[in-house]
C-alpha positions in Angstrom: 96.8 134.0 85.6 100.0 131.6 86.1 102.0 130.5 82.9 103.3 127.3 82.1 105.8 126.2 79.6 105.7 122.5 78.4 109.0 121.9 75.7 109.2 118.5 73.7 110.1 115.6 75.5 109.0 117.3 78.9 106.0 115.5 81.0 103.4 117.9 82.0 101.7 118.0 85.5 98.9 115.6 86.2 96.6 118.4 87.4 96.9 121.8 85.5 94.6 124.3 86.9 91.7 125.9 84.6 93.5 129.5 84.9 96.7 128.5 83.6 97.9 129.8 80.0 99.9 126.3 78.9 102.8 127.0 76.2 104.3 124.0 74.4 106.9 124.4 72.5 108.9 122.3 69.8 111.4 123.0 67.1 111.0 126.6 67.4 107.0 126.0 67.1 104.6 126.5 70.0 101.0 126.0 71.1 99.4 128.4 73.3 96.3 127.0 75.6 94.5 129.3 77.5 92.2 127.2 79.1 90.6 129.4 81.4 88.2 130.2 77.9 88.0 126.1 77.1 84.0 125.8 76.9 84.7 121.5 76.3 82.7 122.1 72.7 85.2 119.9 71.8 84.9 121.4 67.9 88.6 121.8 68.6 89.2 117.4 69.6 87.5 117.0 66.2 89.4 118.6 64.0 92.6 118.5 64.9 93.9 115.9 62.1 96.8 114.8 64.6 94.1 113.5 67.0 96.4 115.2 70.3 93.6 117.2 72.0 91.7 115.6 74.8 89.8 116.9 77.9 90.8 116.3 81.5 89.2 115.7 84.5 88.4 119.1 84.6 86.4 119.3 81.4 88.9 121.6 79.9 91.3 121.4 76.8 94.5 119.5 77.1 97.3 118.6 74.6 98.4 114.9 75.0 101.2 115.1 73.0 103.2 117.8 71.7 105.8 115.0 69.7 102.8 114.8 67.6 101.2 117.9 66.5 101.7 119.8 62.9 101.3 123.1 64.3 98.8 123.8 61.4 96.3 125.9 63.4 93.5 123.6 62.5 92.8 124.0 66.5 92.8 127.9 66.6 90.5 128.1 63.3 87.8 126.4 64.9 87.5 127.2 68.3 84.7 129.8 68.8 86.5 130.8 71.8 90.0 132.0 71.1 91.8 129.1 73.4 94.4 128.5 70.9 97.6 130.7 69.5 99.5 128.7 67.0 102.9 129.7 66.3 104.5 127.6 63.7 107.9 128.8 63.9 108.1 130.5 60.5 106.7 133.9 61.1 103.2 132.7 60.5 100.8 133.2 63.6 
């Protein structure tokens, strides 16, 4: 499984592969993506109230922009999967 680290303000690849574990990070707060488990249910594009989730042309979960997300594990609550880890930067996981 390959790791990739994504930090605020950085552009991500145009083609991440479905096995890669995607971390972005900002302010001390990070996302975890592991898309290899992304079923594209897309449970996870509709609630996200910061609207930053999107598929790609691989059918699997992507974050479109970091700048933008809350980091209030609205994503990780309702995937059926376990694709998301939310770390919010205050000791809360």
């Amino acid at each position: 499984m390959n790791g990739l680290t994504i930090k605020f303000g950085e552009e991500a690849p145009h083609r991440i592969g479905a096995e890669t574990v995607v971390r972005y990070e900002q302010d001390g707060a990070s996302l975890t993506v592991r898309r290899r488990y992304c079923k594209s249910c897309l449970l996870c594009v509709e609630t996200c109230p910061a609207k930053i989730l999107e598929l790609d042309q691989d059918d699997l979960i992507l974050v479109a922009d970091i700048g933008k997300c809350i980091f209030c594990g609205a994503c990780a609550g309702r995937c059926p999967d376990f694709v998301f880890v939310v770390d919010s930067g205050k000791g809360e996981k």
